[in-house]
C-alpha positions as CSV (number, residue, x, y, z in Angstrom):
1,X,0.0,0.0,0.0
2,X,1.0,3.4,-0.7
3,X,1.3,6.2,1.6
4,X,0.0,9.4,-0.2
5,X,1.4,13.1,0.8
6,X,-0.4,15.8,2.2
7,X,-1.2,17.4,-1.2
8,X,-2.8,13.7,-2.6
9,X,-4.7,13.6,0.0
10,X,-6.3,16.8,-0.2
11,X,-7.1,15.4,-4.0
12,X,-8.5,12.5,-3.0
13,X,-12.6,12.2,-3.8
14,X,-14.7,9.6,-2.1
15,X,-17.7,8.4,-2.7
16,X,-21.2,8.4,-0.7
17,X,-24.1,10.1,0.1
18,X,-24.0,13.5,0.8
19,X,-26.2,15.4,3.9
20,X,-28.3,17.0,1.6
21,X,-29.1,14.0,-0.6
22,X,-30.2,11.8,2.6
23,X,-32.2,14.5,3.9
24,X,-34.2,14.9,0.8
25,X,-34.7,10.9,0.7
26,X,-35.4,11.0,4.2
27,X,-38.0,14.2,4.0
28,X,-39.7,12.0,0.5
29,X,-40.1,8.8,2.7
30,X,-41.6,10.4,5.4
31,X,-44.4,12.3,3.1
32,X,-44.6,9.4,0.8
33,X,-45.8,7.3,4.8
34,X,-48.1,9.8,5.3
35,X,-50.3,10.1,2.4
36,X,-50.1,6.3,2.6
37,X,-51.7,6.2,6.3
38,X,-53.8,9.1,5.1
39,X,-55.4,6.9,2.2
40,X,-55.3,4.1,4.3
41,X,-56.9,4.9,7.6
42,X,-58.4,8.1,7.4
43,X,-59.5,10.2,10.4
44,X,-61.7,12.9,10.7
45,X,-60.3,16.4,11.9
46,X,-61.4,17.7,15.7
């Protein structure tokens, strides 16, 4: 294995999910549950 300076490293780009991204997927998933439990079991408003 290689050991890489300090200037590679600073070059280096992983991979993954970013903050944003899983927030947005996390926000849809959420919405996409309720409209499901809204369709589903539907309650009358007080």
């Amino acid at each position: 294995m290689k050991e890489l300076s300090e200037t590679e490293l600073k070059t280096v780009q992983g991979g993954g999910i970013s903050i944003g991204v899983a927030a947005v997927v996390t926000i849809g998933i959420a919405f996409l549950v309720g409209v499901l439990d809204g369709i589903i079991r539907p309650l009358k408003c007080h």
